[in-house]
C-alpha positions as CSV (number, residue, x, y, z in Angstrom):
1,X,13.9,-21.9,-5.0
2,X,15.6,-21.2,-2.0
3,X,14.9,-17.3,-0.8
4,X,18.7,-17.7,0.8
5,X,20.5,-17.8,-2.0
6,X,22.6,-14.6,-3.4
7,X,20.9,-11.7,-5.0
8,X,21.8,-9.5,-7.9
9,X,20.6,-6.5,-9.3
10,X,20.5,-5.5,-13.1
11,X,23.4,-5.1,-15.2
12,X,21.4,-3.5,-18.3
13,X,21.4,0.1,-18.4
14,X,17.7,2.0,-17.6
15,X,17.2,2.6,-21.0
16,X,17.1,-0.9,-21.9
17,X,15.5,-2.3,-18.8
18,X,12.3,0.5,-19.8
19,X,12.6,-0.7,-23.2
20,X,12.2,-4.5,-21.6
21,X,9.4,-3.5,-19.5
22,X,7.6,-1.8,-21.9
23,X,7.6,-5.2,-24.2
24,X,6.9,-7.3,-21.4
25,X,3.9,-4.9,-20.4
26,X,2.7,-5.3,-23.9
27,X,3.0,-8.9,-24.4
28,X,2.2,-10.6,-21.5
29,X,-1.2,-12.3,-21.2
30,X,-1.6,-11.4,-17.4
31,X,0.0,-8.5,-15.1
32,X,0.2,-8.7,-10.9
33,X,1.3,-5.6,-9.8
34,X,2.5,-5.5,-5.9
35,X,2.4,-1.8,-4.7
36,X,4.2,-0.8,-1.5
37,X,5.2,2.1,0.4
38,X,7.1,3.2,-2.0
39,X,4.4,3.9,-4.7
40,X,2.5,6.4,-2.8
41,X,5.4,8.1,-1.6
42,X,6.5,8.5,-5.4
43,X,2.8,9.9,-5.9
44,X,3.7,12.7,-3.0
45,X,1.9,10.8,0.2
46,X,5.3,11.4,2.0
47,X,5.1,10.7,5.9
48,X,8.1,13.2,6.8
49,X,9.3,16.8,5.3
50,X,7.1,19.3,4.0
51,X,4.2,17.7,4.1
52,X,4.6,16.6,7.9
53,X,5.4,20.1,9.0
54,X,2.4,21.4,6.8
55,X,-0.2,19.3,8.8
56,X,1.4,18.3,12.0
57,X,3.5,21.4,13.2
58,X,1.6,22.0,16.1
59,X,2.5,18.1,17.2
60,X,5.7,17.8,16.3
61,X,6.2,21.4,18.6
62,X,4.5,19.4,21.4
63,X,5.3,16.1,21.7
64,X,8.7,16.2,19.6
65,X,8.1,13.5,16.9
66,X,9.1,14.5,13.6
67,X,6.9,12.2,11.1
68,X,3.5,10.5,10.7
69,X,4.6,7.2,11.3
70,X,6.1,7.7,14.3
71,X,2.8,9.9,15.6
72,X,0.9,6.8,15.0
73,X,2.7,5.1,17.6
74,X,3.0,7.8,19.7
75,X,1.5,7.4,23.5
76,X,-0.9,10.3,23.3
77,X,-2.4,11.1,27.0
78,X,-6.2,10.8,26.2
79,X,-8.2,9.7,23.3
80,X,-9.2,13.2,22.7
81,X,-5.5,14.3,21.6
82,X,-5.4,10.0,20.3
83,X,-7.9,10.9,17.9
84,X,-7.4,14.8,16.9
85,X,-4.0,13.2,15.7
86,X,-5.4,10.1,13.7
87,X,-8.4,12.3,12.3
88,X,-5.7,14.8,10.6
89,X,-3.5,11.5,9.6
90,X,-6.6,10.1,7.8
91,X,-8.0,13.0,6.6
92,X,-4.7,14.0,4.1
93,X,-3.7,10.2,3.6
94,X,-7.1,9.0,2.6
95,X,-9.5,11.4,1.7
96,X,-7.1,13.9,0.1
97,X,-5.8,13.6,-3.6
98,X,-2.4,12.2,-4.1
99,X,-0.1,15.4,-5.2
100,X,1.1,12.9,-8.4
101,X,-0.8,11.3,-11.1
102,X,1.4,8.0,-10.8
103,X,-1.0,6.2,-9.8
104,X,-3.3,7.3,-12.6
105,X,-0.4,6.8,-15.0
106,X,-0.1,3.2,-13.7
107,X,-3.8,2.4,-14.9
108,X,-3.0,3.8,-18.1
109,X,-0.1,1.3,-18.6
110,X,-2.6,-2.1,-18.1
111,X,-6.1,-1.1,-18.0
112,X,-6.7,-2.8,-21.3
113,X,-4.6,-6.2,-19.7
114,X,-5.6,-8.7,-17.4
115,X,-4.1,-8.0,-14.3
116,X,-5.1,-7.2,-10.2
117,X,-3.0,-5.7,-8.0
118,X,-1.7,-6.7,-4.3
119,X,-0.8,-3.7,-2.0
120,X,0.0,-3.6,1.4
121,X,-1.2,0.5,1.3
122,X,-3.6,1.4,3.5
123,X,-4.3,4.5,1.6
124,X,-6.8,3.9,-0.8
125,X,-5.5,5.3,-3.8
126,X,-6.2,2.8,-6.1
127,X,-9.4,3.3,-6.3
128,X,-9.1,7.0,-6.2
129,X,-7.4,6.4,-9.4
130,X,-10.3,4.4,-10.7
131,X,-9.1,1.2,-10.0
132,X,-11.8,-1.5,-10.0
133,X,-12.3,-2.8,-6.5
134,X,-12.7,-6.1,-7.7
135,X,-9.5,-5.9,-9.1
136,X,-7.7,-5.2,-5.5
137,X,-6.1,-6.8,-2.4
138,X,-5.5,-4.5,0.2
139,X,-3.8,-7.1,2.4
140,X,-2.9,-4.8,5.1
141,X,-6.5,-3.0,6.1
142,X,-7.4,0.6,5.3
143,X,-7.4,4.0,6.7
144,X,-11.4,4.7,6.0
145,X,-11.9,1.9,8.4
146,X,-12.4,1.5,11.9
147,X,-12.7,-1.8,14.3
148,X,-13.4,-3.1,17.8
149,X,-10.1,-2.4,19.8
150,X,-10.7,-6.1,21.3
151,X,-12.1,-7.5,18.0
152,X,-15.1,-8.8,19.4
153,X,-16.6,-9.1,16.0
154,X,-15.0,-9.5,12.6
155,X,-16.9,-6.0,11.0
156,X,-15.1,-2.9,10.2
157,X,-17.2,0.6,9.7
158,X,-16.6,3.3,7.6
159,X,-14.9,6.5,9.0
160,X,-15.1,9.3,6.6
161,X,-18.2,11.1,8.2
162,X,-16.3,11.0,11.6
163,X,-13.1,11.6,10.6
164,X,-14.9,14.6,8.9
165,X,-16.7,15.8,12.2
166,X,-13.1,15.0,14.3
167,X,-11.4,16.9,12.2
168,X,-14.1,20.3,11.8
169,X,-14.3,20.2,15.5
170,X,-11.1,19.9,17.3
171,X,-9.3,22.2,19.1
172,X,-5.5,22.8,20.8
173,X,-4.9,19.3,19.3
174,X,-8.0,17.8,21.1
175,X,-11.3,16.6,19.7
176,X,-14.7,17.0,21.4
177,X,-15.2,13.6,24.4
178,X,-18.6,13.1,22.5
179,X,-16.8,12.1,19.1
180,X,-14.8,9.7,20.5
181,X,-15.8,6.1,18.4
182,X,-17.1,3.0,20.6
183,X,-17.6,-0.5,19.2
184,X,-21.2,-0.3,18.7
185,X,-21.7,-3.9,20.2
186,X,-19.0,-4.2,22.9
187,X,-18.8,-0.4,23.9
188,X,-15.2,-0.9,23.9
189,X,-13.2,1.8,21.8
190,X,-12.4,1.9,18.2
191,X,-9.1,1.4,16.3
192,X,-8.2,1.7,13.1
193,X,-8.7,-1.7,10.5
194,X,-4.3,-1.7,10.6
195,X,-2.6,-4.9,10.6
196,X,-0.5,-4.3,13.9
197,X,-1.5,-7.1,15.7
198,X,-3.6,-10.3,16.0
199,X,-6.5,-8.4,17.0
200,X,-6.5,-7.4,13.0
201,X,-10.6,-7.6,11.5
202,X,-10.4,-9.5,8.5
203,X,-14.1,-8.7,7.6
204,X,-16.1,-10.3,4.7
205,X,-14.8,-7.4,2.0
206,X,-11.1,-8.6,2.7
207,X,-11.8,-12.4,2.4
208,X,-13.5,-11.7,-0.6
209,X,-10.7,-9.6,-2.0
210,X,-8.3,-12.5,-1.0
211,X,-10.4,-15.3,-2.6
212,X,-10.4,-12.8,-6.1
213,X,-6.7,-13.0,-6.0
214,X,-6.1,-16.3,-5.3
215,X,-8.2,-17.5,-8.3
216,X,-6.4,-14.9,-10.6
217,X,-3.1,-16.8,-9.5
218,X,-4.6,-20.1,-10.6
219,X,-6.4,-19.0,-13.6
220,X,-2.5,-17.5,-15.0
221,X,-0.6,-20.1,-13.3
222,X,0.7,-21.2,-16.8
223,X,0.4,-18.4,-18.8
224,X,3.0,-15.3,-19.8
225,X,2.6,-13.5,-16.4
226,X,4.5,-10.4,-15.2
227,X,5.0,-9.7,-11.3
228,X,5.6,-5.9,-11.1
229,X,6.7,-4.8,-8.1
230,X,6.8,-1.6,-7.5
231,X,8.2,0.6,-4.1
232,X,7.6,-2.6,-2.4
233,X,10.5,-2.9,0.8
234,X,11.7,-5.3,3.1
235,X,9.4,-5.0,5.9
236,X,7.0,-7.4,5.0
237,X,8.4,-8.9,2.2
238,X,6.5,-12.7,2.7
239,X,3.3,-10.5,1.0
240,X,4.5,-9.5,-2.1
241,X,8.4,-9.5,-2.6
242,X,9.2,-13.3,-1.8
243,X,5.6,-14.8,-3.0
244,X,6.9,-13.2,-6.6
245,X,10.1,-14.3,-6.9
246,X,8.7,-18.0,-6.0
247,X,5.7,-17.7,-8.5
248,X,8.0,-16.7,-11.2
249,X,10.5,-19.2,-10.4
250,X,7.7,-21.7,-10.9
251,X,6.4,-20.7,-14.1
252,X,9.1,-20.6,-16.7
253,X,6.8,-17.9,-18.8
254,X,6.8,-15.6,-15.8
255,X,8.6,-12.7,-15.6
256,X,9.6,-10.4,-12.5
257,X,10.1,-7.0,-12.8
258,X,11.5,-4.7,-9.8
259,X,11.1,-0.9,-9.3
260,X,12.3,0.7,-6.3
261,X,13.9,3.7,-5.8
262,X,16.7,2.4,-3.2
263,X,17.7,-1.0,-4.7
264,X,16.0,-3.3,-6.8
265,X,16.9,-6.9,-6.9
266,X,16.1,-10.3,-7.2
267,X,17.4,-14.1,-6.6
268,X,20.2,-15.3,-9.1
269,X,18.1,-18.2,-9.6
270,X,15.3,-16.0,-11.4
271,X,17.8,-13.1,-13.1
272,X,17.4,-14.6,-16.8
273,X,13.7,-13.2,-16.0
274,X,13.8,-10.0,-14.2
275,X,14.2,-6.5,-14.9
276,X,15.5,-4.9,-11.6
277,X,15.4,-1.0,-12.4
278,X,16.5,1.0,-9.3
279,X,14.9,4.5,-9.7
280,X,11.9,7.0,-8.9
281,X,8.6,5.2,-10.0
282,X,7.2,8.9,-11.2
283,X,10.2,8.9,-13.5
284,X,9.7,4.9,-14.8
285,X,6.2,5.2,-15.4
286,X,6.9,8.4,-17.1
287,X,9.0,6.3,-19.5
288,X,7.1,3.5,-20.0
């Protein structure tokens, strides 16, 4: 299937596209589900608004950006004000509930199926949820996780403790010199475990995690397999959004389904077999 060709979205009204997904959740042998951005921000982890100005009024007042995203790219002048930001951006995207139950309502819908989930999150709210680990591909790294800057080894180290201490001890947007985080075998500073660049740590956990989903693919090649994508966008799409199109245009029992609250679509080639539902995930899973 050519990922060129013209793309259409659904024609059936959202009644009947729930209705759809609601059979095809019940029937099908095996469920992937692909979780972007999207997913978390329908379960309240938004990046701008409120929630920014709640956290990150004293930084915005400062240094003039106005969301998380962009104050994770931000030049800071030292790693003291580096890490006072990144410990509070942690801190309520990782260690702090989700304001929604979507993602709990999500297990609800196929804990009793076969299925594993994809996600290029970084949030770790799958497993908040209850998720099974072994059940999860976090393809993109994770915000409890640190790395050498130069990746001089492929190890990552858990940051809650320190992102605990960073956050209890700074002040005027700085955190003490003495909690700044050095590779413990190179001495060089820490980063965060975020696909960026090709200094990324794929450690043994992600491998793992990769080799889990691969064999779930195989096992279901043939079988009555839905793809749900859900809040996934188009800036990576060659991890979840294209790999689904082509694994359901392979398998003629596959089905693709599309949930996103800007436009959902899919290839004409696979339409026959998609429910594209353009809405707020909250408000589908809701439904379903």
């Amino acid at each position: 299937m050519s990922l060129k060709t013209w793309t259409m979205t659904s024609t059936e009204s959202f009644s009947d596209n729930i209705k759809r997904l609601k059979e095809e959740l019940q029937t099908a042998d095996a469920v992937v589900i692909g979780a972007g951005a999207g997913l978390s921000a329908a379960a309240g982890l938004t990046y701008s608004g409120e929630r920014f100005q709640k956290y990150f009024a004293d930084f915005e007042a400062k240094y003039g950006f106005h969301d998380m995203y962009s104050g994770g790219f931000y030049p800071f002048e030292s790693p003291e004000v580096y890490w006072a930001y990144w410990s509070r951006h942690i801190f309520v995207n990782r260690y702090t509930d989700a304001p929604t139950d979507v993602y709990a309502r999500l297990l609800d819908l196929v804990k009793r199926k076969e299925y594993f989930v994809i996600t290029t999150n970084v949030d770790h709210q799958f497993q908040k949820a209850e998720f099974p680990k072994n059940r999860l591909f976090y393809t993109q790294g994770d915000y409890g996780l640190w790395q050498c800057e130069k990746a001089c080894h492929q190890k990552t180290y858990d940051n809650e403790k320190a992102v605990r201490q960073m956050l209890a001890q700074q002040k005027d947007m700085k955190i003490p010199t003495e909690l700044i985080p050095k590779c413990p075998v190179c001495g060089a500073p820490m980063t965060m475990n975020l696909r960026c660049d090709d200094t990324f740590v794929q450690d043994a956990g992600w491998y793992a995690a990769a080799n889990r989903y691969t064999e779930f693919l195989q096992r279901h090649s043939n079988s009555h397999i839905l793809f749900l994508e859900l809040g996934v966008g188009m800036n990576t799409p060659v991890i979840i959004k294209y790999p689904f199109w082509q694994m359901t245009s392979q398998n003629p029992d596959a089905v693709y389904a599309c949930v996103n609250l800007e436009r959902a679509y899919c290839p004409t080639e696979i339409a026959a077999r998609a429910i594209c539902i353009t809405g707020n995930i909250q408000t589908v899973l809701g439904n379903l």
